[in-house]
PDB file of N, CA, C and O in Angstrom:
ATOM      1  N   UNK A   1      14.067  69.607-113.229  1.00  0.00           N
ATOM      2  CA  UNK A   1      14.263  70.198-111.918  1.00  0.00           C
ATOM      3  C   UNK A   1      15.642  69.852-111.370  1.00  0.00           C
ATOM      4  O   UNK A   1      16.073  68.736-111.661  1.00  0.00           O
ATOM      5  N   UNK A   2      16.336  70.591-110.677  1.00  0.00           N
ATOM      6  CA  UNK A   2      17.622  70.426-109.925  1.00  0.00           C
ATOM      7  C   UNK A   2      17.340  70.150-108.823  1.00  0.00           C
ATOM      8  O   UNK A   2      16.570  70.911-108.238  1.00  0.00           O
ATOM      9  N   UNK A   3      17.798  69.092-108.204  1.00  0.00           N
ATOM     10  CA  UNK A   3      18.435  68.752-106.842  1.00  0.00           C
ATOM     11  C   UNK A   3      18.718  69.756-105.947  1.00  0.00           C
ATOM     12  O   UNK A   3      18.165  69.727-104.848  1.00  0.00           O
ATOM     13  N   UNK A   4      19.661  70.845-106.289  1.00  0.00           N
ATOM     14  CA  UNK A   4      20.429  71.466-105.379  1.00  0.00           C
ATOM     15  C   UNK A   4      19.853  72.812-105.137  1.00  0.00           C
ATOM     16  O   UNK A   4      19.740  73.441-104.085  1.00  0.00           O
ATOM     17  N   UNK A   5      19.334  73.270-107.006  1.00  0.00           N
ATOM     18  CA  UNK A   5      19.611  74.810-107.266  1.00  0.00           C
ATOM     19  C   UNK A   5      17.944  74.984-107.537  1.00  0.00           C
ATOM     20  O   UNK A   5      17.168  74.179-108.052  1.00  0.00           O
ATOM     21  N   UNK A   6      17.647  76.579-106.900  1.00  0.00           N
ATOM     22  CA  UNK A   6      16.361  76.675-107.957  1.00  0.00           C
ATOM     23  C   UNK A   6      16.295  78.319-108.685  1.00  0.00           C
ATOM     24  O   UNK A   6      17.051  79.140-108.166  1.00  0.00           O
ATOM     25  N   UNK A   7      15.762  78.610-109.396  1.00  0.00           N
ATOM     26  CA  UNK A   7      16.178  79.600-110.310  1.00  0.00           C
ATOM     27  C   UNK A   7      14.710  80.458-110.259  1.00  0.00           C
ATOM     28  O   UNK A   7      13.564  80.009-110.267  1.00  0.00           O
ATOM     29  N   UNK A   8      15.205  81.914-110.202  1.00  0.00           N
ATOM     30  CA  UNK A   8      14.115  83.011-109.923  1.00  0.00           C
ATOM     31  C   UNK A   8      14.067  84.251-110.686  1.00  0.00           C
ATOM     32  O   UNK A   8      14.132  85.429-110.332  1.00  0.00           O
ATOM     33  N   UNK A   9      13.890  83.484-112.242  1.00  0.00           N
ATOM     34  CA  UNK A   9      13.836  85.007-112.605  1.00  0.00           C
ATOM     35  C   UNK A   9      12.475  85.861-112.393  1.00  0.00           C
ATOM     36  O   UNK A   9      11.291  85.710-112.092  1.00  0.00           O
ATOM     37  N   UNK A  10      13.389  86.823-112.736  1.00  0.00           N
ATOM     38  CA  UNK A  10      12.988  88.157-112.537  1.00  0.00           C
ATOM     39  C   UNK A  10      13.218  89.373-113.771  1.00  0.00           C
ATOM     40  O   UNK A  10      13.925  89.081-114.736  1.00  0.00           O
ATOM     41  N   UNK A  11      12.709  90.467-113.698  1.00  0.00           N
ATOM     42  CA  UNK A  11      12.314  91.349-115.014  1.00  0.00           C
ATOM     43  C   UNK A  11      12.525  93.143-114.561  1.00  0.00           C
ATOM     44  O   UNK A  11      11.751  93.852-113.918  1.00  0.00           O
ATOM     45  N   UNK A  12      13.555  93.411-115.031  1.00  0.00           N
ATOM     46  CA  UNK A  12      13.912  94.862-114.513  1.00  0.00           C
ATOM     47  C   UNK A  12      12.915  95.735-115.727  1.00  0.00           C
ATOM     48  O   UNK A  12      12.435  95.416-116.815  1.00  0.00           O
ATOM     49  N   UNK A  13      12.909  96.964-114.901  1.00  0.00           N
ATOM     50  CA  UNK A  13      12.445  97.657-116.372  1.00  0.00           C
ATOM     51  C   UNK A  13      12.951  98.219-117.189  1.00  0.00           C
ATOM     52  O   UNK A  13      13.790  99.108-117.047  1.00  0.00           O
ATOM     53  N   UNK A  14      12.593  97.860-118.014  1.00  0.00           N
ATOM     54  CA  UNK A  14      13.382  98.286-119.391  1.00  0.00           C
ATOM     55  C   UNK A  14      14.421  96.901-119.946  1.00  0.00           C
ATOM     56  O   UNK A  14      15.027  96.983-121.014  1.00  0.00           O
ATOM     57  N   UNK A  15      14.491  95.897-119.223  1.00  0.00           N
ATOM     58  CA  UNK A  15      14.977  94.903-119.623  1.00  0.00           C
ATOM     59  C   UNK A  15      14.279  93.901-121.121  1.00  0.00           C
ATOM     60  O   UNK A  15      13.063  93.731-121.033  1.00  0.00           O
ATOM     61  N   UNK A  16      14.785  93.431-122.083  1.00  0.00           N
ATOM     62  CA  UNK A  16      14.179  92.508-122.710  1.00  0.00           C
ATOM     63  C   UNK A  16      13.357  90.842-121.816  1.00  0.00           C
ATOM     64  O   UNK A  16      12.295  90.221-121.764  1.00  0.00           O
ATOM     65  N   UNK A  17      14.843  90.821-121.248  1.00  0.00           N
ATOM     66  CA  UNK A  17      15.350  88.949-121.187  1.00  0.00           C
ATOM     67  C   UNK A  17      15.326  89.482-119.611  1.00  0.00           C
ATOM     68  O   UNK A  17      15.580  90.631-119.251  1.00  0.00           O
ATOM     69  N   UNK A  18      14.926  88.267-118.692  1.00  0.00           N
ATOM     70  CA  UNK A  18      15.264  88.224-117.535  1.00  0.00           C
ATOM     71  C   UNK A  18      16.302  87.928-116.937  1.00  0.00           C
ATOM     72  O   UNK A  18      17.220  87.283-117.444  1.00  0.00           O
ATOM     73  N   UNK A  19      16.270  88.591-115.188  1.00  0.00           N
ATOM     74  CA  UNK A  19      17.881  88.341-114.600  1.00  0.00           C
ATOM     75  C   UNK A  19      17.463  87.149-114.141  1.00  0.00           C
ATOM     76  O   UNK A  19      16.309  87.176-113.713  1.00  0.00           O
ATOM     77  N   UNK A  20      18.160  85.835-114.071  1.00  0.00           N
ATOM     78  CA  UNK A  20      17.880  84.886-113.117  1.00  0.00           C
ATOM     79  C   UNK A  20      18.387  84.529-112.041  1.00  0.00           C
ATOM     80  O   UNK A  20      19.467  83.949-112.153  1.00  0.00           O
ATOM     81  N   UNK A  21      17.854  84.718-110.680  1.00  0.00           N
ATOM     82  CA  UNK A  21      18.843  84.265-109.665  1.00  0.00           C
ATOM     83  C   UNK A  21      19.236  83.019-109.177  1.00  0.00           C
ATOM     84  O   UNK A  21      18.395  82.125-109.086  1.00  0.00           O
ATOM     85  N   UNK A  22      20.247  82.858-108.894  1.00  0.00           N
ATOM     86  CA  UNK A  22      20.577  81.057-109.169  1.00  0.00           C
ATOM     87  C   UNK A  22      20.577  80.889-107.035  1.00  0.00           C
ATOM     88  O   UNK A  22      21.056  81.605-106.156  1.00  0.00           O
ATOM     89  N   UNK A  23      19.757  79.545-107.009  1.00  0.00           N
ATOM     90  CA  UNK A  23      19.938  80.143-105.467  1.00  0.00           C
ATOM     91  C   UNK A  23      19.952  78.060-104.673  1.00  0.00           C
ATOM     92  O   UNK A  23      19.440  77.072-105.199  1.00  0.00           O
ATOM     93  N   UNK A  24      20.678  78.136-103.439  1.00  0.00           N
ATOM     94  CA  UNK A  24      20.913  77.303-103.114  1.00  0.00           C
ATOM     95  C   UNK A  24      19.918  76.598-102.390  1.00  0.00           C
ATOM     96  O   UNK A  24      19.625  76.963-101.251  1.00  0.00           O
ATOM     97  N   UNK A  25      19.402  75.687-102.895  1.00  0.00           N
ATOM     98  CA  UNK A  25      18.191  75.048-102.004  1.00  0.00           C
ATOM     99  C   UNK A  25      18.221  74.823-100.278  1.00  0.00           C
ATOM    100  O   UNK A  25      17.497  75.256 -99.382  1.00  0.00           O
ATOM    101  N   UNK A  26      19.193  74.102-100.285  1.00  0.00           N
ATOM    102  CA  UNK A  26      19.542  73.990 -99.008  1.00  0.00           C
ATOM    103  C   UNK A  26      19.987  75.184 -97.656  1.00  0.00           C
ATOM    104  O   UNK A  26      19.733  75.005 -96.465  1.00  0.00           O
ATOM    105  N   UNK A  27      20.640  76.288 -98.202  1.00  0.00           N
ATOM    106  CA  UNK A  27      21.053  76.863 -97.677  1.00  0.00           C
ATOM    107  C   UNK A  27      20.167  78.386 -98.171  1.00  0.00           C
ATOM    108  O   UNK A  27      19.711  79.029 -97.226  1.00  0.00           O
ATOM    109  N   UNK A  28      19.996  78.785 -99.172  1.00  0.00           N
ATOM    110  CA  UNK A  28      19.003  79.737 -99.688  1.00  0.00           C
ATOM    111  C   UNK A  28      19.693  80.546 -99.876  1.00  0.00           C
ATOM    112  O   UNK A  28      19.275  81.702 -99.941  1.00  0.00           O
ATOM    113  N   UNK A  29      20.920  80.263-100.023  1.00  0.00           N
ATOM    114  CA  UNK A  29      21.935  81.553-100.546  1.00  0.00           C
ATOM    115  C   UNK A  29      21.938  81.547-101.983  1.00  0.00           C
ATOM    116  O   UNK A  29      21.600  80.609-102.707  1.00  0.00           O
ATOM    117  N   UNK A  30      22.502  83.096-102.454  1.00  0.00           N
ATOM    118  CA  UNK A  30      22.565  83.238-103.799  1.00  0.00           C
ATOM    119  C   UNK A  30      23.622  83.030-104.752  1.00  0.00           C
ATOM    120  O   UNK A  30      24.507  83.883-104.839  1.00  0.00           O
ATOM    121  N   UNK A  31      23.645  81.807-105.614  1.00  0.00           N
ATOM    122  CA  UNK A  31      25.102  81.604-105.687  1.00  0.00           C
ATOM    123  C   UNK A  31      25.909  82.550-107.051  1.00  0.00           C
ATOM    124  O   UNK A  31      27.088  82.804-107.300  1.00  0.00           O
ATOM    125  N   UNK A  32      24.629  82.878-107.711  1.00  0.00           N
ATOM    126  CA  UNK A  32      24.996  84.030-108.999  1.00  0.00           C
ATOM    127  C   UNK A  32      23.570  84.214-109.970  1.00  0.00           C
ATOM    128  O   UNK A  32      22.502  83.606-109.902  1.00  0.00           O
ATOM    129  N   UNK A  33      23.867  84.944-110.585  1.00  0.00           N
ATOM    130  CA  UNK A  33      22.815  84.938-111.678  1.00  0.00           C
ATOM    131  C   UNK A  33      22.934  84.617-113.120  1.00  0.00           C
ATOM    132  O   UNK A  33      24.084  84.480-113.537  1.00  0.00           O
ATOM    133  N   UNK A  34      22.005  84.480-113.917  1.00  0.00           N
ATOM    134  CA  UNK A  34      21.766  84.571-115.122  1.00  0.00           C
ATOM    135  C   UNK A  34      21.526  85.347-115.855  1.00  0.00           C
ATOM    136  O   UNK A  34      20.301  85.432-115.952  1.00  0.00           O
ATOM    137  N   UNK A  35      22.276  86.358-116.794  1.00  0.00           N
ATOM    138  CA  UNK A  35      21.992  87.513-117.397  1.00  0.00           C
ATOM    139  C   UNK A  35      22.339  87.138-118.702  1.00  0.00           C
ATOM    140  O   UNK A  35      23.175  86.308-119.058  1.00  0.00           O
ATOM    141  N   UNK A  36      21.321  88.115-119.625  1.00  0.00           N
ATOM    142  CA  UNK A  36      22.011  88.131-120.942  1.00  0.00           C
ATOM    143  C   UNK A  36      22.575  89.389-121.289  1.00  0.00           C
ATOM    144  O   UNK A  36      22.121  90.507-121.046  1.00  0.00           O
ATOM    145  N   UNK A  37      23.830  89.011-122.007  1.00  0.00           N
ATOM    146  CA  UNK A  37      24.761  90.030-122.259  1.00  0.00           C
ATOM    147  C   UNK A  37      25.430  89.997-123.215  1.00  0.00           C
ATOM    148  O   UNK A  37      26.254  89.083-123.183  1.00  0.00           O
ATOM    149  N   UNK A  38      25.458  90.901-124.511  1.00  0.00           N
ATOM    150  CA  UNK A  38      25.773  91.135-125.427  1.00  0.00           C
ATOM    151  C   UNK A  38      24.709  90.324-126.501  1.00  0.00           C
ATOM    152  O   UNK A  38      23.570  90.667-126.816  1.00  0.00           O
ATOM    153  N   UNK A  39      25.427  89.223-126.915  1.00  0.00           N
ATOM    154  CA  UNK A  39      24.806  88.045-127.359  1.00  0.00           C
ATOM    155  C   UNK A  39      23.873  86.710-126.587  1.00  0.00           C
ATOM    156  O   UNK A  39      22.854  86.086-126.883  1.00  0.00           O
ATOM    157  N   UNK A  40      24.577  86.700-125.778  1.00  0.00           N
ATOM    158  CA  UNK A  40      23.779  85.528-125.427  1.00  0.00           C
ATOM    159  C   UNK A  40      23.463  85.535-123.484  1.00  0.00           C
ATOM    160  O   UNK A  40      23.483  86.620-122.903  1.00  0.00           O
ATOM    161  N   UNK A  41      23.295  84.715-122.990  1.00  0.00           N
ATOM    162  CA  UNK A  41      23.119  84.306-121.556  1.00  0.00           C
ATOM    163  C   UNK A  41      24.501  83.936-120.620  1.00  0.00           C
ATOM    164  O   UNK A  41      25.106  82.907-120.924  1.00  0.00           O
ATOM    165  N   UNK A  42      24.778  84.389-119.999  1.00  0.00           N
ATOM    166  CA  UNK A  42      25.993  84.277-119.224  1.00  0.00           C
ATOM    167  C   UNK A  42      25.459  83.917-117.585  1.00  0.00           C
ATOM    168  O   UNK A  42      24.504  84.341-116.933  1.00  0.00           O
ATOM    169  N   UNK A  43      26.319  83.144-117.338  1.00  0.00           N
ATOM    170  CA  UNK A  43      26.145  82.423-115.559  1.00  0.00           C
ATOM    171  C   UNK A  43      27.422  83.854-114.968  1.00  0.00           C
ATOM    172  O   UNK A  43      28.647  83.870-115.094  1.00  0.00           O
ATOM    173  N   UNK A  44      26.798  84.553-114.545  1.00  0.00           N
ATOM    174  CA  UNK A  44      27.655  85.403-112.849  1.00  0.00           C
ATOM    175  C   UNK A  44      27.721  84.775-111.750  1.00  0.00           C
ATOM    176  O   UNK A  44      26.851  84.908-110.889  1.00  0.00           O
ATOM    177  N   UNK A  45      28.723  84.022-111.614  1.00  0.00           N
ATOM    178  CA  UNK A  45      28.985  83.469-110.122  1.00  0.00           C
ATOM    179  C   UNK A  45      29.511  84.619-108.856  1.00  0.00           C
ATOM    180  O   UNK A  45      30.360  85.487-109.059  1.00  0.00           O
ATOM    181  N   UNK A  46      28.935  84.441-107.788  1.00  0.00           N
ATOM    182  CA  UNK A  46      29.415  85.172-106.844  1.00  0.00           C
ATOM    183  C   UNK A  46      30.324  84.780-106.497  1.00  0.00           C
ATOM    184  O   UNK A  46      30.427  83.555-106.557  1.00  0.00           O
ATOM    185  N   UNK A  47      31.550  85.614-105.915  1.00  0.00           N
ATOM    186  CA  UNK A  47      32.804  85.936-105.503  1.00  0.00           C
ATOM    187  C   UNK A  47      33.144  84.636-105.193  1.00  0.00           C
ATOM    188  O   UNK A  47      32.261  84.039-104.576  1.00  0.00           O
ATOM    189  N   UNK A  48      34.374  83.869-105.479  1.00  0.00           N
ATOM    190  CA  UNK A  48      34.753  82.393-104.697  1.00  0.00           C
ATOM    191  C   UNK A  48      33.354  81.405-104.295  1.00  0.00           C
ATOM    192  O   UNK A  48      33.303  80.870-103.187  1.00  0.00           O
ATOM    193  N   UNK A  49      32.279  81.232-105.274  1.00  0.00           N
ATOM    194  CA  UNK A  49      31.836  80.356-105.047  1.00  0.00           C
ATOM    195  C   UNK A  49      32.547  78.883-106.174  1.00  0.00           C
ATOM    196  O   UNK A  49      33.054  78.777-107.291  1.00  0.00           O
ATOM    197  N   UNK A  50      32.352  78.414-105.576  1.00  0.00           N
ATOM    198  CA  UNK A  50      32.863  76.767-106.500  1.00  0.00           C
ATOM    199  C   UNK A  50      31.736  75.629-106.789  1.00  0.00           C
ATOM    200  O   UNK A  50      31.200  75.018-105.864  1.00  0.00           O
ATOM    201  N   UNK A  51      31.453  75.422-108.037  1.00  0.00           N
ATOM    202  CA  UNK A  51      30.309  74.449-108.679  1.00  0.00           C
ATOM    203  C   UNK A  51      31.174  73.188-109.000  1.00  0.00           C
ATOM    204  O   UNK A  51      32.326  73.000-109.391  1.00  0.00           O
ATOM    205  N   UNK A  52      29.794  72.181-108.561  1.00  0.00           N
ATOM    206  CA  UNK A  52      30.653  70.648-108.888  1.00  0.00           C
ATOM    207  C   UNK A  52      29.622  70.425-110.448  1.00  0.00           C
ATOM    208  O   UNK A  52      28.702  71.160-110.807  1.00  0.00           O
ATOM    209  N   UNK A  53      30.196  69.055-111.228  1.00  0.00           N
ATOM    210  CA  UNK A  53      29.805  69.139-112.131  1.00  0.00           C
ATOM    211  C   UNK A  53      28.351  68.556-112.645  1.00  0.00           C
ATOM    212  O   UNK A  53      28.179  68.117-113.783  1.00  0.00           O
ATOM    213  N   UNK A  54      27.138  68.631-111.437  1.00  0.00           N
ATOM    214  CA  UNK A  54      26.057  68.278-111.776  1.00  0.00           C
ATOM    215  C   UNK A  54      25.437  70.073-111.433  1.00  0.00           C
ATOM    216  O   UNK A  54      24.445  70.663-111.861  1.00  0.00           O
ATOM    217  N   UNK A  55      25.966  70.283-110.979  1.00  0.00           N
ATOM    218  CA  UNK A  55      25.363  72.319-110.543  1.00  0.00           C
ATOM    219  C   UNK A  55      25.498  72.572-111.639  1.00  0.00           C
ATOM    220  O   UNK A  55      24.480  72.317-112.283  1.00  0.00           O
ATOM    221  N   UNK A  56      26.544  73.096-112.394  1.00  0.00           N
ATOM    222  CA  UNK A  56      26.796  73.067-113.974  1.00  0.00           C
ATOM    223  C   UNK A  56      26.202  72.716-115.071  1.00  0.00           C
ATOM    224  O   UNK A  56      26.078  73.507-116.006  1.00  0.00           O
ATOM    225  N   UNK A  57      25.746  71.457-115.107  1.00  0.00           N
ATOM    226  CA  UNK A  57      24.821  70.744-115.848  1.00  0.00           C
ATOM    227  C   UNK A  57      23.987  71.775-115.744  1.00  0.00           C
ATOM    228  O   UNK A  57      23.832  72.553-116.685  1.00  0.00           O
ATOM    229  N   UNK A  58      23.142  71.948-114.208  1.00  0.00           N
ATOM    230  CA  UNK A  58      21.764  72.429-114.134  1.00  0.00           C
ATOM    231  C   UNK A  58      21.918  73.639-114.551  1.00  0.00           C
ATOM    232  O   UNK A  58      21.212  74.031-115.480  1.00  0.00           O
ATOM    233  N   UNK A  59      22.488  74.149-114.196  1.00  0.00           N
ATOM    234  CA  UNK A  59      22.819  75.803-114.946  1.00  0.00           C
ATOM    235  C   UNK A  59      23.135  75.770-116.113  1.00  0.00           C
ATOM    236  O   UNK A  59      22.601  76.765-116.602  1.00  0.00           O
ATOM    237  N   UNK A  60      23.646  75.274-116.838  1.00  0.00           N
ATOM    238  CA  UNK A  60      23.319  75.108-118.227  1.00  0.00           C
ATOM    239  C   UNK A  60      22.266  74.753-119.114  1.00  0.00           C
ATOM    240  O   UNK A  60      22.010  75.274-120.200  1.00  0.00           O
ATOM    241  N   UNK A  61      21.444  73.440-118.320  1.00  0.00           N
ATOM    242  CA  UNK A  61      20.216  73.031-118.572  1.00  0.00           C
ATOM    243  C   UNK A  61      18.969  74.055-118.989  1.00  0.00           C
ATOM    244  O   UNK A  61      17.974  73.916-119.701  1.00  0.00           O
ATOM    245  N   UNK A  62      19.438  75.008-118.299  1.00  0.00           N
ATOM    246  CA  UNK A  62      17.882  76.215-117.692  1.00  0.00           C
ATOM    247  C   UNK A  62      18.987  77.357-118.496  1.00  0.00           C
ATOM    248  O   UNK A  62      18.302  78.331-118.805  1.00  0.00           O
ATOM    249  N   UNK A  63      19.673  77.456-118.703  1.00  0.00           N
ATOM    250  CA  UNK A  63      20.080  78.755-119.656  1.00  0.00           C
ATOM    251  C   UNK A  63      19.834  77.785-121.551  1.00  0.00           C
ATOM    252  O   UNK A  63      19.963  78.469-122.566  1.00  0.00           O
ATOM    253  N   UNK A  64      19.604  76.725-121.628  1.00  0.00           N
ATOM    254  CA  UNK A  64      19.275  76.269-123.347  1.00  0.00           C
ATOM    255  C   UNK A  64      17.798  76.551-122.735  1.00  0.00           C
ATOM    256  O   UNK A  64      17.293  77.475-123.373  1.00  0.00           O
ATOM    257  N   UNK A  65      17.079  76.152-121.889  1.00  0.00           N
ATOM    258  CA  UNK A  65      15.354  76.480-121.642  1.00  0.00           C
ATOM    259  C   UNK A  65      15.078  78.131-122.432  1.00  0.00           C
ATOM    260  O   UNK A  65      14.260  78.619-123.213  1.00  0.00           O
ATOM    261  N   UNK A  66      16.122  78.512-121.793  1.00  0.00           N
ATOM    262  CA  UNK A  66      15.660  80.308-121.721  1.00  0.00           C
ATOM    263  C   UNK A  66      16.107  80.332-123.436  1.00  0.00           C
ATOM    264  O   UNK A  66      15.424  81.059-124.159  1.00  0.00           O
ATOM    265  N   UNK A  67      16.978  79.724-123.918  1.00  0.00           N
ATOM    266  CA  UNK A  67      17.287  80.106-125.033  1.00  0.00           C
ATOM    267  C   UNK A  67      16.090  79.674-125.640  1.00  0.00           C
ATOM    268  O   UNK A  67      15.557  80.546-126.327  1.00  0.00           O
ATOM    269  N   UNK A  68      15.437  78.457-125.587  1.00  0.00           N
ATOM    270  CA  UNK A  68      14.256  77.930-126.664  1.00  0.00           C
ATOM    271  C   UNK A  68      13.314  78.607-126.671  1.00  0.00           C
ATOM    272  O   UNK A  68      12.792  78.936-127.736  1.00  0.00           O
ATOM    273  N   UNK A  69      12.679  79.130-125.077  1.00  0.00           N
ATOM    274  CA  UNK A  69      11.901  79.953-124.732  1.00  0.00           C
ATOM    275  C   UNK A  69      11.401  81.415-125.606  1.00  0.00           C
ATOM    276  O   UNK A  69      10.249  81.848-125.619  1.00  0.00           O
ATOM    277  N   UNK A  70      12.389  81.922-126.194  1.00  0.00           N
ATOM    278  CA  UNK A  70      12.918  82.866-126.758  1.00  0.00           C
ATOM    279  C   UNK A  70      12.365  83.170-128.061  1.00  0.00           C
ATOM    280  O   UNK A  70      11.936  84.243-128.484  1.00  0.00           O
ATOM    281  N   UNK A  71      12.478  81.636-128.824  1.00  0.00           N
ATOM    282  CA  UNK A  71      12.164  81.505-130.312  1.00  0.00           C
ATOM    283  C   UNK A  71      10.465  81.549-130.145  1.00  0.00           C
ATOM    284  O   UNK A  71       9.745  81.470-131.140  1.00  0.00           O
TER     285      UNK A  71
END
């Protein structure tokens, strides 16, 4: 579990893999999502947001989940 961030995916149709929304605990804003694209899972940060290096961690943490998830 993260401290800061909590994560909401979600399932479009026609999608394989879910979008995940990355969202700020404290404040409940959305700071980007989680999509997969092309190959693999990519973090979309919204416009001028800035991550310190435990946000990072966690967003990385939960994009290897989604990868294991997978197999």
């Amino acid at each position: 579990m993260s401290k800061w961030l909590e994560f909401y995916p979600f399932y479009k149709k026609g999608r394989k893999t879910p979008i995940v929304s990355v969202i700020n605990k404290s404040t409940y804003e959305e700071l980007g999502a989680i999509k997969w694209i092309g190959r693999g899972y990519w973090f979309i940060p919204k416009n001028d947001m800035r991550f310190d290096l435990s946000c990072l961690n966690d967003i990385s943490d939960y994009i290897v989940k989604l990868k294991e998830n997978e197999k």
